[in-house]
Jmol script that loads the backbone (N, CA, C; Angstrom):
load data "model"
ATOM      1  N   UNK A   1      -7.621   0.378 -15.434  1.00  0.00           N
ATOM      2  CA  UNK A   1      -6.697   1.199 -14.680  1.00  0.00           C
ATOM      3  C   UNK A   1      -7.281   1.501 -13.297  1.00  0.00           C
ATOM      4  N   UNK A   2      -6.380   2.027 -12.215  1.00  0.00           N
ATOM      5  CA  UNK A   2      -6.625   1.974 -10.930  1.00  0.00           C
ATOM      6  C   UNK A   2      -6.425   3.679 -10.739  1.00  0.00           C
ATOM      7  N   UNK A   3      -7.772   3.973  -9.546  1.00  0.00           N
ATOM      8  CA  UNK A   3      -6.561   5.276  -9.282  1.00  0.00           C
ATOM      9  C   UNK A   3      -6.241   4.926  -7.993  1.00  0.00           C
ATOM     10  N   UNK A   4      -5.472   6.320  -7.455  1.00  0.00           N
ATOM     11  CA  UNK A   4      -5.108   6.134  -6.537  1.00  0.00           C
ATOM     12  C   UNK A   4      -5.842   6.306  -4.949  1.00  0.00           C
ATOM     13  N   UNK A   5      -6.917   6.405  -5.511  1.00  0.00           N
ATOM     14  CA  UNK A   5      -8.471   5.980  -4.399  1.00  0.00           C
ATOM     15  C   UNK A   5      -8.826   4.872  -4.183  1.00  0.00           C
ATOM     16  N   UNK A   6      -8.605   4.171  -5.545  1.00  0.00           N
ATOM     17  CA  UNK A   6      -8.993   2.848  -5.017  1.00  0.00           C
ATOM     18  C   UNK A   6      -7.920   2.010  -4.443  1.00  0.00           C
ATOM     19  N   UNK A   7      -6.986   2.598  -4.631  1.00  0.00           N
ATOM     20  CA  UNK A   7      -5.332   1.904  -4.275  1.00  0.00           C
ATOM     21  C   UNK A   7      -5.492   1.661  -2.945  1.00  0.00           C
ATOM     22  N   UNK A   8      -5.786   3.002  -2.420  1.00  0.00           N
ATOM     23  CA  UNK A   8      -5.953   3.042  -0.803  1.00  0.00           C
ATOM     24  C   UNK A   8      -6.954   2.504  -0.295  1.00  0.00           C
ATOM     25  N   UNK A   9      -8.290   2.584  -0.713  1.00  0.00           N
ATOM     26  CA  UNK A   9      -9.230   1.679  -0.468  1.00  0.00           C
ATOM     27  C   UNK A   9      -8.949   0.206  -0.369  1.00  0.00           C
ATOM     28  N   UNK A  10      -7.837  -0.069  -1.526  1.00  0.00           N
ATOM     29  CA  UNK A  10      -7.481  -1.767  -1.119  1.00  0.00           C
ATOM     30  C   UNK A  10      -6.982  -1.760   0.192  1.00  0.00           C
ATOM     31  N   UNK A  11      -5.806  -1.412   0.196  1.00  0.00           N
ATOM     32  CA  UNK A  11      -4.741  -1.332   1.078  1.00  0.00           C
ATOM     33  C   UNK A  11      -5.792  -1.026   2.745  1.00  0.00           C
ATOM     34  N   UNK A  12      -6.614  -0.131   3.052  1.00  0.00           N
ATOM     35  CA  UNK A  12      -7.404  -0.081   4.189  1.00  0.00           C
ATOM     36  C   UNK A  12      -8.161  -0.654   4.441  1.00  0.00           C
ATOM     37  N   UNK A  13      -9.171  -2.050   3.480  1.00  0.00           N
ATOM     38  CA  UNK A  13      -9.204  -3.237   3.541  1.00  0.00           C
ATOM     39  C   UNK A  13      -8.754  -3.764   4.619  1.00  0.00           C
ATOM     40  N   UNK A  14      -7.386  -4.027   3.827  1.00  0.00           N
ATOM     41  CA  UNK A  14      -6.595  -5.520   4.322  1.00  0.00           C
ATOM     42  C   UNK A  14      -6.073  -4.695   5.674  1.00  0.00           C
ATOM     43  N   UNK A  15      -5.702  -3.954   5.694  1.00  0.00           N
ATOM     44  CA  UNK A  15      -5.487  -3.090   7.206  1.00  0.00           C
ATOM     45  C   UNK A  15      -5.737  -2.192   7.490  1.00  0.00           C
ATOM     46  N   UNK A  16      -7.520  -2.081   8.354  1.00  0.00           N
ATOM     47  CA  UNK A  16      -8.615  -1.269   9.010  1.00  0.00           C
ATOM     48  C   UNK A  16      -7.630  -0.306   9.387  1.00  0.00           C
ATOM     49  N   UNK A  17      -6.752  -0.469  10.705  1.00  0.00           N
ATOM     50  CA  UNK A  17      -6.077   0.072  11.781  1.00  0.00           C
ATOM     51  C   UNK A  17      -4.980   1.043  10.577  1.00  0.00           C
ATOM     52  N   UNK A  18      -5.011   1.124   9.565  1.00  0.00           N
ATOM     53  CA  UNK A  18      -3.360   1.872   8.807  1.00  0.00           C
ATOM     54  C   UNK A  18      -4.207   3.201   8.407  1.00  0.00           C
ATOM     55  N   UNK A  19      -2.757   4.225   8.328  1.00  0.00           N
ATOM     56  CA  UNK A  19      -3.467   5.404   7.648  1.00  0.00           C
ATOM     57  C   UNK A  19      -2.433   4.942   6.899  1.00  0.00           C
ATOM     58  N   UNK A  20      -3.310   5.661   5.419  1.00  0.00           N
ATOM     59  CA  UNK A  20      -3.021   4.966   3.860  1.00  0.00           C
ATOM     60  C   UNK A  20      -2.506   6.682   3.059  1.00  0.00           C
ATOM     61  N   UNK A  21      -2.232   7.055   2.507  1.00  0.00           N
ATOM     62  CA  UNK A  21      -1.565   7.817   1.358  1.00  0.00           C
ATOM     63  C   UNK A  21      -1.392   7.254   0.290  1.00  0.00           C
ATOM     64  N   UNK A  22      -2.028   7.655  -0.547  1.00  0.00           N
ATOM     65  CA  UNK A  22      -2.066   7.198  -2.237  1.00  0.00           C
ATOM     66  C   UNK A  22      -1.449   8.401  -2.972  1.00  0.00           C
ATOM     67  N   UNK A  23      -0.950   8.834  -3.555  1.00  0.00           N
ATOM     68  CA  UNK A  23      -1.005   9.570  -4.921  1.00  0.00           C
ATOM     69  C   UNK A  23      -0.578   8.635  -6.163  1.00  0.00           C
ATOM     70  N   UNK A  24      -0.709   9.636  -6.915  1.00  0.00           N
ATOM     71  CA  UNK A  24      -0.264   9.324  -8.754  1.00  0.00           C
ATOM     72  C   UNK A  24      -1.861   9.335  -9.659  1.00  0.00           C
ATOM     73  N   UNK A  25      -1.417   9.992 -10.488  1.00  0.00           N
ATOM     74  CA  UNK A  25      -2.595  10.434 -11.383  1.00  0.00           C
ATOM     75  C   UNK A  25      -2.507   9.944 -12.739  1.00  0.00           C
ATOM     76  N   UNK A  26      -1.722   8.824 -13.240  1.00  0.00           N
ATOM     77  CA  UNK A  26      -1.618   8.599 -14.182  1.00  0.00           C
ATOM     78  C   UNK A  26      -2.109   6.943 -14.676  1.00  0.00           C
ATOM     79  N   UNK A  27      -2.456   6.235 -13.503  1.00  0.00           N
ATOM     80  CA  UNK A  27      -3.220   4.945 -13.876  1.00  0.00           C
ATOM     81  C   UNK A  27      -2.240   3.741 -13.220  1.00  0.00           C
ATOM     82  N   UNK A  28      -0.995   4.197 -13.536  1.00  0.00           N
ATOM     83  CA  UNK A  28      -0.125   2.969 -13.004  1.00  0.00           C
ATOM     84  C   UNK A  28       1.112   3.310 -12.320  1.00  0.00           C
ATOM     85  N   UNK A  29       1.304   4.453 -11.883  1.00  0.00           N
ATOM     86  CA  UNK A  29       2.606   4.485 -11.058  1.00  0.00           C
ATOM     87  C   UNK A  29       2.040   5.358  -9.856  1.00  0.00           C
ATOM     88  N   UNK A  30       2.415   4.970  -8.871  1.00  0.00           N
ATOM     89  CA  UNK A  30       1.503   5.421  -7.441  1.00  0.00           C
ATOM     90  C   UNK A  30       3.278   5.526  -6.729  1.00  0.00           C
ATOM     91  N   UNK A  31       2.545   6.326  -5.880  1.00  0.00           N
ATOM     92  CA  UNK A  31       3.412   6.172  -4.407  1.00  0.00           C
ATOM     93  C   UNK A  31       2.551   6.131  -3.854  1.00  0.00           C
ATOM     94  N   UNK A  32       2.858   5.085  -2.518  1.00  0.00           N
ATOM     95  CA  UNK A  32       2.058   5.248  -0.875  1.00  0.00           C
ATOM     96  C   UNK A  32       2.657   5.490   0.382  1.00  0.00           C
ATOM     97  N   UNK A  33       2.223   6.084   1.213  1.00  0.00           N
ATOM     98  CA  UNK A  33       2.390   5.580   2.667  1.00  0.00           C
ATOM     99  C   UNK A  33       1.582   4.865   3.944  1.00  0.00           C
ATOM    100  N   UNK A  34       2.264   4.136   3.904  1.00  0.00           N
ATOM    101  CA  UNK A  34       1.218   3.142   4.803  1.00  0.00           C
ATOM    102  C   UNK A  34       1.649   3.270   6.440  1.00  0.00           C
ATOM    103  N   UNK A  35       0.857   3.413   7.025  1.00  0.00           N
ATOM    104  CA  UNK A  35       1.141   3.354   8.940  1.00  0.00           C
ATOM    105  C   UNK A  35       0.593   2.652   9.486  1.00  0.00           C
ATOM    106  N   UNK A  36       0.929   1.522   9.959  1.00  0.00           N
ATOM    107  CA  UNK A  36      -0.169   0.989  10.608  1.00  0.00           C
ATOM    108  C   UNK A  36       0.954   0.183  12.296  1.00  0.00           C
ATOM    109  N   UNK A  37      -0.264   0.254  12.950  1.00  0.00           N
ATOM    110  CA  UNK A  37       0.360  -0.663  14.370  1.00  0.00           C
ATOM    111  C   UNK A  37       0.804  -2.385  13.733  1.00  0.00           C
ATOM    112  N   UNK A  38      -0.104  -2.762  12.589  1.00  0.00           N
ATOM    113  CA  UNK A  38       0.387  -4.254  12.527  1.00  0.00           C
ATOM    114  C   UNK A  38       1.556  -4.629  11.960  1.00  0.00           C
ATOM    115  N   UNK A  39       2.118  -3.427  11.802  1.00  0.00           N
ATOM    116  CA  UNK A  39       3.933  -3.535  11.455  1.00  0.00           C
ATOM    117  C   UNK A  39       4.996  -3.806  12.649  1.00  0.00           C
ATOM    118  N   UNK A  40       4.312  -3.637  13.773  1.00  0.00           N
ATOM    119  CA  UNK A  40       5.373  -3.500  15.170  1.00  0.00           C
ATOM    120  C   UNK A  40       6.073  -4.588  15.156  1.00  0.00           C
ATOM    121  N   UNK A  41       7.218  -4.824  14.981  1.00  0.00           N
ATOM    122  CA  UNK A  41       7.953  -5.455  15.060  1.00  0.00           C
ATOM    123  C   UNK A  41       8.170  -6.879  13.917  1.00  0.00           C
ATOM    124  N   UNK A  42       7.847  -5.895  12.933  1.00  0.00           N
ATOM    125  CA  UNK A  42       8.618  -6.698  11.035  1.00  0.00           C
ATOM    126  C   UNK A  42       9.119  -5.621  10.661  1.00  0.00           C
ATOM    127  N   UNK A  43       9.996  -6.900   9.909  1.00  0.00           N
ATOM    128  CA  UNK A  43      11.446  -6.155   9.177  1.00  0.00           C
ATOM    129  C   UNK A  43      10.458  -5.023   8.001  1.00  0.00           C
ATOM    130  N   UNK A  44      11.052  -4.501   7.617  1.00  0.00           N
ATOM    131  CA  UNK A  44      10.947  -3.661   6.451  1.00  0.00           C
ATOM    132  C   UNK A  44      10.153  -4.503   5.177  1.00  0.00           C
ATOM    133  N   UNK A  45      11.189  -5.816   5.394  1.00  0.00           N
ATOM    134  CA  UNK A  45      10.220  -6.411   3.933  1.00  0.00           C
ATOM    135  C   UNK A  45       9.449  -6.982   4.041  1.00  0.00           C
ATOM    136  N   UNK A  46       8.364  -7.480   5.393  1.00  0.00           N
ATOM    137  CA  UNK A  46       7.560  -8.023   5.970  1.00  0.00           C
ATOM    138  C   UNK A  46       6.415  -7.136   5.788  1.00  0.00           C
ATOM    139  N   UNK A  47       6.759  -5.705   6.185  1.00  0.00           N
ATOM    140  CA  UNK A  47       5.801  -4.979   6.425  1.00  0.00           C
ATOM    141  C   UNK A  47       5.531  -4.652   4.823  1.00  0.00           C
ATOM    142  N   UNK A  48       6.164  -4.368   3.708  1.00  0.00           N
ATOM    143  CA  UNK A  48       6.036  -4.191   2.419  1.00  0.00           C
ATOM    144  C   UNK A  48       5.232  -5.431   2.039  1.00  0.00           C
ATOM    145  N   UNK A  49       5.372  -6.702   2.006  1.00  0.00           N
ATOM    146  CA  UNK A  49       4.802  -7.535   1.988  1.00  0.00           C
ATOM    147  C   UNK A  49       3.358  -7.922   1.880  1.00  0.00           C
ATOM    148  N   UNK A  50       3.018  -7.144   3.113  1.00  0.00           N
ATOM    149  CA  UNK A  50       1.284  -7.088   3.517  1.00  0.00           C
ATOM    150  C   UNK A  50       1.068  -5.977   2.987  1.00  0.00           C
ATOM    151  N   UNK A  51       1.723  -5.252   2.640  1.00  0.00           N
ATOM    152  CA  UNK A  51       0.849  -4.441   1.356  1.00  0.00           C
ATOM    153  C   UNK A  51       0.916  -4.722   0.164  1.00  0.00           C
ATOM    154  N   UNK A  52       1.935  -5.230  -0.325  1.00  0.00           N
ATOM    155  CA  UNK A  52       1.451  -5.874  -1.070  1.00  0.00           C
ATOM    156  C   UNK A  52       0.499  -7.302  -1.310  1.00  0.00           C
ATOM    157  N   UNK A  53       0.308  -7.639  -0.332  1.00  0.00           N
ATOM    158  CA  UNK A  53      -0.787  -8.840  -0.005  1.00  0.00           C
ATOM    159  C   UNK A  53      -1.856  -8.784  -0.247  1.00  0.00           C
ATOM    160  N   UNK A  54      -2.269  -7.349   0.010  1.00  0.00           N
ATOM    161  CA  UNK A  54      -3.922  -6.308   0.253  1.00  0.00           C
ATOM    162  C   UNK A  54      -3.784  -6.636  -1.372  1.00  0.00           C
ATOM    163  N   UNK A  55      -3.111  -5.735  -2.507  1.00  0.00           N
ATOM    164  CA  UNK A  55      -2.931  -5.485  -3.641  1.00  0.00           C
ATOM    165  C   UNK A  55      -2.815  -7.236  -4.431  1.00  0.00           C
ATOM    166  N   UNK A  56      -2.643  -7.945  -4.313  1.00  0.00           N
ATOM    167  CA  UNK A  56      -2.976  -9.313  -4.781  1.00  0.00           C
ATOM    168  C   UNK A  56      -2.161  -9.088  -6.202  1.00  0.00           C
ATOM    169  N   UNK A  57      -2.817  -9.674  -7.086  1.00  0.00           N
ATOM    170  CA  UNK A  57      -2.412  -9.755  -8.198  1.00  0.00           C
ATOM    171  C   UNK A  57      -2.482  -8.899  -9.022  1.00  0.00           C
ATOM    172  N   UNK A  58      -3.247  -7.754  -8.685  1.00  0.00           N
ATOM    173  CA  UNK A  58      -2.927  -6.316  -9.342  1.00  0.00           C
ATOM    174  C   UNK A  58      -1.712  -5.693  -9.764  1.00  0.00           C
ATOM    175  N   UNK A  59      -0.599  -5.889  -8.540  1.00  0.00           N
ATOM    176  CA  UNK A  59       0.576  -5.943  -8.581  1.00  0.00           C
ATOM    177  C   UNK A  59       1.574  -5.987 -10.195  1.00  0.00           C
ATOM    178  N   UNK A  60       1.962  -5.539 -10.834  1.00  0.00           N
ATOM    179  CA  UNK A  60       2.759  -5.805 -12.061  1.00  0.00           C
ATOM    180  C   UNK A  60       1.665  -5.950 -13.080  1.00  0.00           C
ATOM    181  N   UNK A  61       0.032  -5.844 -13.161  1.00  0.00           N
ATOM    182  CA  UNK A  61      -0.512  -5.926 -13.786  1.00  0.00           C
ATOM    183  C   UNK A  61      -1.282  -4.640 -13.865  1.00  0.00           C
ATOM    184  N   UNK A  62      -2.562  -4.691 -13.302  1.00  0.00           N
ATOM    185  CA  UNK A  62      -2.759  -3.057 -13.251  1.00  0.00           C
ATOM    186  C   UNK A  62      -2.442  -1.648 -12.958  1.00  0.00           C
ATOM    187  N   UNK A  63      -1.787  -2.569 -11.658  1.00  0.00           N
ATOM    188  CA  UNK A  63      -0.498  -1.298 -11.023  1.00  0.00           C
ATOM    189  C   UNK A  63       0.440  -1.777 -11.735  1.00  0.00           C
ATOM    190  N   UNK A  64       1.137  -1.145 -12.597  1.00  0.00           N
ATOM    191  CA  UNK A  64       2.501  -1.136 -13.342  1.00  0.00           C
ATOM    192  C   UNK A  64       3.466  -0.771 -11.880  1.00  0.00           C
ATOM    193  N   UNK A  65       3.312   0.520 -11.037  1.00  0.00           N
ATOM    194  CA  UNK A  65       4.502   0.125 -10.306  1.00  0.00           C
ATOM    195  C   UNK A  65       3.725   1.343  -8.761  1.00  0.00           C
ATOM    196  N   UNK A  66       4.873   0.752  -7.691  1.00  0.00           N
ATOM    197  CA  UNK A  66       4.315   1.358  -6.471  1.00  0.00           C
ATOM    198  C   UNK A  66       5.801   1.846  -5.641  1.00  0.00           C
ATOM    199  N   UNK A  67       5.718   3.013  -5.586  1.00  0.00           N
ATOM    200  CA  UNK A  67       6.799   3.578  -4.485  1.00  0.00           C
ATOM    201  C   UNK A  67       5.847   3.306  -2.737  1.00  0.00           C
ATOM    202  N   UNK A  68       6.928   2.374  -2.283  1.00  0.00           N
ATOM    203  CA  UNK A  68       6.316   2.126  -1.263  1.00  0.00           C
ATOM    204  C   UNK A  68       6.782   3.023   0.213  1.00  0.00           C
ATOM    205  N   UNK A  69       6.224   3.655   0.891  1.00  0.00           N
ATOM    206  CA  UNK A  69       6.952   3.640   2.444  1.00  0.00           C
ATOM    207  C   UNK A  69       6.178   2.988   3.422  1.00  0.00           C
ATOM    208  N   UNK A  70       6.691   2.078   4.438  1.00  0.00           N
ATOM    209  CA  UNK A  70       5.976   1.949   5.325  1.00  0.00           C
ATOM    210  C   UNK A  70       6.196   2.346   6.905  1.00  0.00           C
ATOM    211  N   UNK A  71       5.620   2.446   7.303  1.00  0.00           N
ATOM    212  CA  UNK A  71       6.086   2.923   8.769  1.00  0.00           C
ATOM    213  C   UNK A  71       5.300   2.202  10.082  1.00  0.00           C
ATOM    214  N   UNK A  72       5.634   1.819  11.623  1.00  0.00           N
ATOM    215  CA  UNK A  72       4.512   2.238  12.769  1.00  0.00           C
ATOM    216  C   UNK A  72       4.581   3.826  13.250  1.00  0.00           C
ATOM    217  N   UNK A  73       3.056   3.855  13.920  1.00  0.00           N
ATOM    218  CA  UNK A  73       3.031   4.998  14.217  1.00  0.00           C
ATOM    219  C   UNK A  73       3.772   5.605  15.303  1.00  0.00           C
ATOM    220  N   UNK A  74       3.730   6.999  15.665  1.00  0.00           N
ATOM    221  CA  UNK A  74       5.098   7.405  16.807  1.00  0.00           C
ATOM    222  C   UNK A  74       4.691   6.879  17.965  1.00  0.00           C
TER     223      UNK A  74
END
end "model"
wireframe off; spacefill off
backbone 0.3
color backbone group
């Protein structure tokens, strides 16, 4: 099982430049928020994408599931 420390730890990995938000305390259902500049200008499911990219094959396996938001910053 994952928590949601190491969730974010993946995710700030794969993108230094993002501020990351993890919660969920139960092993497999998280929400995040992700910010990062390397979203400027992708669609919504582009930017979901590369987070899930960071997360690899964890995805549907250790993480059972992820409420995602992503955003650039203001």
């Amino acid at each position: 099982m994952y928590s949601a420390e190491q969730i974010q730890d993946l995710i700030e990995a794969a993108l230094p430049d993002a501020q990351v938000r993890v919660e969920g305390d139960d092993g497999q259902h998280f929400a995040a928020l992700v910010v990062s500049p390397q979203f400027e200008g992708k669609s919504r499911i582009e930017q979901h994408r590369m987070v899930y990219a960071a997360l690899g094959d964890r995805m549907g396996g250790e993480i059972h599931a992820l409420s995602l938001r992503t955003a650039t910053p203001d």
